[in-house]
SEGU-935550 format. One line per field, with one value per residue (C-alpha): x, y, z; residue number from 1; residue in one letter. Coordinates in nm, 2 decimals, always signed. Layout:
N
X = c(X_...)
Y = c(Y_...)
Z = c(Z_...)
k = c(NUM_...)
r = c(A_...)
//
This chain:
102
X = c(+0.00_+0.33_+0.44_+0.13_+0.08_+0.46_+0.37_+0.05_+0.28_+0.53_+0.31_+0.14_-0.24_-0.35_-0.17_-0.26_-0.05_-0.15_+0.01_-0.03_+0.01_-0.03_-0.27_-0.09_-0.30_-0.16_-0.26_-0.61_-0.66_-0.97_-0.72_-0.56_-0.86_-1.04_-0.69_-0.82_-1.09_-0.92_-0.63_-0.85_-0.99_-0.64_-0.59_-0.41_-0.54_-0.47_-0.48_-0.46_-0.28_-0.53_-0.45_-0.22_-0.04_+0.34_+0.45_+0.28_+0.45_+0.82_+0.94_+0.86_+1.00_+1.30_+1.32_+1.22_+1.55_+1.74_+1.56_+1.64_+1.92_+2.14_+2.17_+2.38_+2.28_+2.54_+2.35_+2.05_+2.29_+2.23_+2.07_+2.34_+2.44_+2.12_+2.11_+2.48_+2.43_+2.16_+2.27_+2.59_+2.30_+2.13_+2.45_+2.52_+2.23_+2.24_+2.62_+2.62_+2.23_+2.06_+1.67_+1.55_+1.22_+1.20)
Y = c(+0.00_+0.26_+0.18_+0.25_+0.55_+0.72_+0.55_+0.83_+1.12_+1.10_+0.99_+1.32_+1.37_+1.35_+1.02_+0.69_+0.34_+0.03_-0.25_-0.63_-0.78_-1.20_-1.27_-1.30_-1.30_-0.92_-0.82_-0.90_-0.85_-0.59_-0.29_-0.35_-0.38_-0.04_+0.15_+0.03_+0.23_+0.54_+0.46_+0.46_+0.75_+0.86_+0.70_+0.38_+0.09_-0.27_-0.58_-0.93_-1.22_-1.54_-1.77_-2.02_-1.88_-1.86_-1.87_-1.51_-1.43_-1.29_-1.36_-1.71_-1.77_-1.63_-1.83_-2.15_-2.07_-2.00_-2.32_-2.57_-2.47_-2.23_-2.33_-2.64_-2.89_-2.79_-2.41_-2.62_-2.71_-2.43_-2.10_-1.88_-2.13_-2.07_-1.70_-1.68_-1.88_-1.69_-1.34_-1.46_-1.56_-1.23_-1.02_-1.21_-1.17_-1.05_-1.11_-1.45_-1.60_-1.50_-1.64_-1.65_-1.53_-1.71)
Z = c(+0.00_+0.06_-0.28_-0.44_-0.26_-0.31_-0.66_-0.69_-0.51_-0.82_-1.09_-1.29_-1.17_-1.60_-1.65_-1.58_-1.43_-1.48_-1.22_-1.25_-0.97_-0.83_-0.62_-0.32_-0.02_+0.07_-0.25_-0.17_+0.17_+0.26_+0.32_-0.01_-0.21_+0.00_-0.12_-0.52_-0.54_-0.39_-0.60_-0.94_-0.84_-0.95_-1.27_-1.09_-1.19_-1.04_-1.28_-1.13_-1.26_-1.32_-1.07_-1.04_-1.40_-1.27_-1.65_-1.65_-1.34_-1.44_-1.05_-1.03_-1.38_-1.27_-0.91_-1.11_-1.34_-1.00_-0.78_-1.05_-1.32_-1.11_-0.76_-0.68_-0.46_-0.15_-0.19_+0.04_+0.30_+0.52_+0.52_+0.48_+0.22_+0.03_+0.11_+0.02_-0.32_-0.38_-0.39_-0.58_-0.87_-0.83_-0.85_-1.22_-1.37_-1.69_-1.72_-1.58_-1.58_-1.82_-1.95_-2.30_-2.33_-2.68)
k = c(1_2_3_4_5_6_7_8_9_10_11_12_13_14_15_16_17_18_19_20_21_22_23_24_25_26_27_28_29_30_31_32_33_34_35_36_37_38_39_40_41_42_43_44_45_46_47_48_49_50_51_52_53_54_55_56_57_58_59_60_61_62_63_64_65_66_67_68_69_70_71_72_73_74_75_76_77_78_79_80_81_82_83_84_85_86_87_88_89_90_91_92_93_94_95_96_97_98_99_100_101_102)
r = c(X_X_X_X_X_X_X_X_X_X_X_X_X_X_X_X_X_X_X_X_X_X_X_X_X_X_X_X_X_X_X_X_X_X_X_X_X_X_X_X_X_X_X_X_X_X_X_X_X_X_X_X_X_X_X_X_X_X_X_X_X_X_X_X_X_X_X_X_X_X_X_X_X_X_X_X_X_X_X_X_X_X_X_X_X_X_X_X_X_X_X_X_X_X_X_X_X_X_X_X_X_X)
//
């Protein structure tokens, strides 16, 4: 709801965002969805995923790349293994990892 709302201080009053979003439960909780209607009141308008599409859902393509192509197997050992393996993915992407939206 803070994004959304520093989101609507910088955008310009005449033009309008549009924001997909998943459907995470704190993306539809009853605060989130009374802050929608004030929010297109302002040209902000929320879009929601279908559910249970992750191929739509750019995060969870790129965590699937890192879960199951990227990661070794000793990453799972511990948590700051896995946090430490991790950010050394995210820190190459681009350079390093890269996924082919072909």
């Amino acid at each position: 709801i803070e994004a959304f709302d520093r989101l609507l201080e910088q955008k310009s009053p005449e033009a309008f965002a549009i924001v997909v979003l998943d459907n995470a439960s704190i993306h539809r909780s009853a605060l989130f969805l009374r802050k929608e209607l004030e929010w297109r009141a302002q040209r902000l308008y929320v879009i929601f995923l279908p559910t249970y599409s992750p191929e739509l859902n750019l995060i969870e393509i790129l965590w699937r790349k890192i879960k199951y192509e990227w990661l070794p197997v000793t990453a799972y050992q511990s948590f700051s293994s896995l946090t430490s393996h991790v950010l050394q993915v995210l820190s190459g992407y681009g350079e390093k990892y890269r996924i082919n939206f072909v």
